[in-house]
C-alpha positions in Angstrom: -8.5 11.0 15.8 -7.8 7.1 16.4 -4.9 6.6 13.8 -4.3 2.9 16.1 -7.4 1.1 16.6 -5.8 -2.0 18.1 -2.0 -2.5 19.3 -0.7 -5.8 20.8 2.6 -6.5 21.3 3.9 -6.3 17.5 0.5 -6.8 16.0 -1.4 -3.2 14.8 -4.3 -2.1 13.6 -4.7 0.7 12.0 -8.6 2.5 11.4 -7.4 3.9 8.5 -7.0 0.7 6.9 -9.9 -0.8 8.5 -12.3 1.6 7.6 -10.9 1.8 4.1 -11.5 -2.5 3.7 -15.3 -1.8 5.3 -15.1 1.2 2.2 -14.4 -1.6 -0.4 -17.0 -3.7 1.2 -20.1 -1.9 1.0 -19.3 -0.5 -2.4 -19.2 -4.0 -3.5 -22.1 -5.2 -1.8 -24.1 -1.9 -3.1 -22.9 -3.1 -6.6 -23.6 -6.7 -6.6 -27.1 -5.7 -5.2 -27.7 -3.5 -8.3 -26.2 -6.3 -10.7 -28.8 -8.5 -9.8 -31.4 -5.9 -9.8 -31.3 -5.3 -13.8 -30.2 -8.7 -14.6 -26.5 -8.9 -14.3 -24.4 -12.2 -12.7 -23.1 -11.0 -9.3 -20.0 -12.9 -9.9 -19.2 -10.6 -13.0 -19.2 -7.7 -10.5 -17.4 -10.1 -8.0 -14.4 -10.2 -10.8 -14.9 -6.5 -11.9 -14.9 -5.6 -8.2 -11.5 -7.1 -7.4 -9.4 -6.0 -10.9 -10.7 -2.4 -10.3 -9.2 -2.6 -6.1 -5.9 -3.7 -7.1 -5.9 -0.6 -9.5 -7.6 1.8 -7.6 -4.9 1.1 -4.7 -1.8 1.4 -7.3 -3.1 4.3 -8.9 -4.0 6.0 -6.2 -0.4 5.3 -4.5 1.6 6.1 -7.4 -0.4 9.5 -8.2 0.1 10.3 -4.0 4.0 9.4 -4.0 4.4 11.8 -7.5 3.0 14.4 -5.8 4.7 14.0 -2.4 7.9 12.6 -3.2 9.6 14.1 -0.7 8.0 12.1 2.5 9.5 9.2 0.6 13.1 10.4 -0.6 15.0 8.8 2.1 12.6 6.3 2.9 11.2 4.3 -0.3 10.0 1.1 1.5 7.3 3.6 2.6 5.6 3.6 -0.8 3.7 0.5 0.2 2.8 0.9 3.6 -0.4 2.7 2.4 -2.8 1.5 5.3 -0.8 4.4 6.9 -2.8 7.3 4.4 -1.5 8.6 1.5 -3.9 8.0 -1.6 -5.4 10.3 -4.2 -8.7 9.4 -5.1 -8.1 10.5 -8.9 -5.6 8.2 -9.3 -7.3 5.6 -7.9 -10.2 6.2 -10.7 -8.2 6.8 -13.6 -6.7 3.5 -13.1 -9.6 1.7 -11.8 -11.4 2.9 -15.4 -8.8 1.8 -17.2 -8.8 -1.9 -15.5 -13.1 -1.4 -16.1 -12.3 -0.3 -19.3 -9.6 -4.1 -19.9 -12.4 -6.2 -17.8 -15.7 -5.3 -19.8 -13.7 -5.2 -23.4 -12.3 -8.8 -22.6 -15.5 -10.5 -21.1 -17.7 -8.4 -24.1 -19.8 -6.0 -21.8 -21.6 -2.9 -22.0 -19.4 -0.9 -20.2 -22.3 1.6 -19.9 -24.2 -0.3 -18.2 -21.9 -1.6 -15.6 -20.9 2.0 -15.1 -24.0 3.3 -14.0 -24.3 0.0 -11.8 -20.9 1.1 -10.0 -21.7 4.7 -9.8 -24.1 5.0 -6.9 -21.2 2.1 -4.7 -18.3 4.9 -5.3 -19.3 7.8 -3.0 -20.7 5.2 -0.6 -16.8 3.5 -0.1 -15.5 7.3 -0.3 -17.8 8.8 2.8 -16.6 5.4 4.3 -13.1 6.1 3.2 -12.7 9.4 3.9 -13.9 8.8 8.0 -10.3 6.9 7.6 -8.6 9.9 6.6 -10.1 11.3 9.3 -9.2 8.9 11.8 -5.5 9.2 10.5 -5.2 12.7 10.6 -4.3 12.8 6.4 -6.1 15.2 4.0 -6.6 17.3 6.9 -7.8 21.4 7.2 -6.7 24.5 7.0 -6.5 26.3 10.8 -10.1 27.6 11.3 -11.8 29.7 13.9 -15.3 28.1 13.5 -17.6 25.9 16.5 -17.1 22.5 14.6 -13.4 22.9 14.1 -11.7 19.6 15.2 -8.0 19.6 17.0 -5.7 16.5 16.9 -4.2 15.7 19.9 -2.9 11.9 19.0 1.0 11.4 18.7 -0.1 9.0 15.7 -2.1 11.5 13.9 -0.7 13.4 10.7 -2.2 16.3 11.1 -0.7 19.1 12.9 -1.6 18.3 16.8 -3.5 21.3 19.3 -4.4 23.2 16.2 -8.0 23.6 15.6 -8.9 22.6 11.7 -11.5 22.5 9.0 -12.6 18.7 9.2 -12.4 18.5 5.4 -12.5 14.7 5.6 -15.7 14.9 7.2 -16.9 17.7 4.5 -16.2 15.1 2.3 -17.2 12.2 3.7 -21.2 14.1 4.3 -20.5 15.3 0.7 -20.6 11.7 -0.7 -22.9 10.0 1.1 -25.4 12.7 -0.2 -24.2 12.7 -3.7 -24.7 8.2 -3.0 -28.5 9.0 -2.2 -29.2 11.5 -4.8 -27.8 8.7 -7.2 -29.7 5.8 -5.4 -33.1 8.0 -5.9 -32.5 8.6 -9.9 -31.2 4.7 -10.7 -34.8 3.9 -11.0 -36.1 6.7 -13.2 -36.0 6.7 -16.9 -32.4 8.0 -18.0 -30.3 7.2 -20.6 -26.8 4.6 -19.9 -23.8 6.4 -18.4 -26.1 8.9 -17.0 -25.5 7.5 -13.5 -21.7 7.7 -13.8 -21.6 11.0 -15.1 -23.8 13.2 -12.4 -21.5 11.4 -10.2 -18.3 12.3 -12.2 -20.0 16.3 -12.1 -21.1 16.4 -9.3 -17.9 14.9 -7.0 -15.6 17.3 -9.0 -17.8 20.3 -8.6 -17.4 19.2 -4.7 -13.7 18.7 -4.5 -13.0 21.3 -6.0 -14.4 23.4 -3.5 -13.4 21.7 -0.4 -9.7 21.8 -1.4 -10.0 25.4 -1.0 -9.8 24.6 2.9 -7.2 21.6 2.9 -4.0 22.2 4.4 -2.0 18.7 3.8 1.0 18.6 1.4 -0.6 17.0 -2.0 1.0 18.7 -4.9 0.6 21.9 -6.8 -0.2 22.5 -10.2 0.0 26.3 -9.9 1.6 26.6 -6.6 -0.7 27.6 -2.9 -3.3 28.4 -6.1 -4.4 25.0 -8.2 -4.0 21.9 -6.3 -3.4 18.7 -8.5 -7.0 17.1 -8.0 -8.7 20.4 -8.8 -6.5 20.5 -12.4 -8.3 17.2 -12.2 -11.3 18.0 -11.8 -11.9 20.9 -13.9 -11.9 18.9 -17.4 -13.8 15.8 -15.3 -16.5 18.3 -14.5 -16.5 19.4 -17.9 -16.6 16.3 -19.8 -19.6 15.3 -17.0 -21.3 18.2 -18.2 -20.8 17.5 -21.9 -21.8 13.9 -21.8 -24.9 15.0 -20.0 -26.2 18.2 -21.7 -25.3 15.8 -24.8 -28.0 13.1 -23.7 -30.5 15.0 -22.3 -30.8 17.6 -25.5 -30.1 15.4 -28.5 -29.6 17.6 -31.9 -32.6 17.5 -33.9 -32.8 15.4 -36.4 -32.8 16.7 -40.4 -35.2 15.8 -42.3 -34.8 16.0 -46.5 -38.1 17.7 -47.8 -39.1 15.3 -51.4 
């Protein structure tokens, strides 16, 4: 709606990208909170907080210029002016895991552990994230005749302008921040390690799957106008969640030899 929060003389700000730093913010502050509350060194998440940014922002570039090379063709200095939108979430995990994966292996950490301590701080920075794709007009709707259909009218805005929309960044945005509370009601029950990470894996999959059914932007095809990339995604992330969890919960019974 605001893609320009703040414009003086050659100096801008965009909402986009300060929404997405307030994002970063409170997921680290959500996770330093729940370091300290099962015995974990805040810096540790301090350090683990700042490898996993700088991959989360590279992997979530690169996998949003694969799939939209063309807006960058015959502009490539484009790539890095992300504060502008253009990120996939997926990317941004898969390479933020990875860099998780490097940090706990080199510091000798049970990568469990810090998983589930992380898990609840992710949909919190996405529901703040995604009111910046909303404020820049990215991952926006398909046309819809509905009461709370929204209708850019800002000359900054990348979504189609005077056309009413689905507001699927704000479908996702309310999607997370439930999926944050669920996770910040169970962190205190009995449950096994990783179980944390993994409703959250299931159930944001399960969610973005659905809500891609009514986005409109251009971000990549694996079966053209019928499987978008992050729901090719998604499917085996769901899966795997669902595995690792039915796995936990109903262990196989144990054999015992008769003497």
């Amino acid at each position: 709606m605001y893609p320009i929060l703040i414009k003086i003389g050659e100096f801008t700000l965009h909402t986009y990208g300060l929404l997405l730093a307030l994002a970063f913010l409170l997921a680290v502050l959500v996770a330093v909170r729940e370091a300290k509350r099962v015995g974990i060194e805040p810096n540790i998440m301090m350090d683990l907080s700042f490898y996993a940014l700088l991959a989360a922002l590279v992997g979530s570039r690169v996998f949003y210029v694969i799939t939209s090379w063309e807006e960058f063709r015959d502009n490539p200095v484009d790539i890095v002016r992300f504060w502008r939108g253009g990120l996939v979430f997926y990317g941004g995990l898969i390479f933020a895991f990875l860099a998780g994966l490097w940090f706990v292996r080199r510091h000798n950490l049970n990568f469990r552990q810090l998983a589930d301590i992380v898990a609840p701080a992710i949909p919190l920075g996405q529901a703040v994230g995604r009111l910046g794709c909303f404020s820049a007009g990215c991952c926006y709707g398909q046309p819809a005749d509905i009461p709370w259909a929204v209708i850019f009218t800002d000359p900054s805005s990348l979504a189609p302008r005077g056309i009413a929309l689905h507001p699927t960044q704000l479908y996702e945005s309310a999607a997370n921040f439930v999926i944050f509370l669920v996770l910040m009601a169970m962190r205190k029950k009995e449950r096994f390690q990783g179980k944390l990470f993994w409703v959250y894996l299931l159930f944001y999959s399960v969610m973005r799957f659905m809500v891609e059914f009514y986005r409109d932007d251009p971000r990549g095809w694996v079966v053209p106008n019928t499987l978008s990339t992050a729901q090719a995604i998604g499917i085996p992330a769901a899966l795997l969640a669902a595995y690792m969890l039915l796995r936990k919960t109903n262990p196989s019974p144990t054999v015992r030899r008769e003497k």
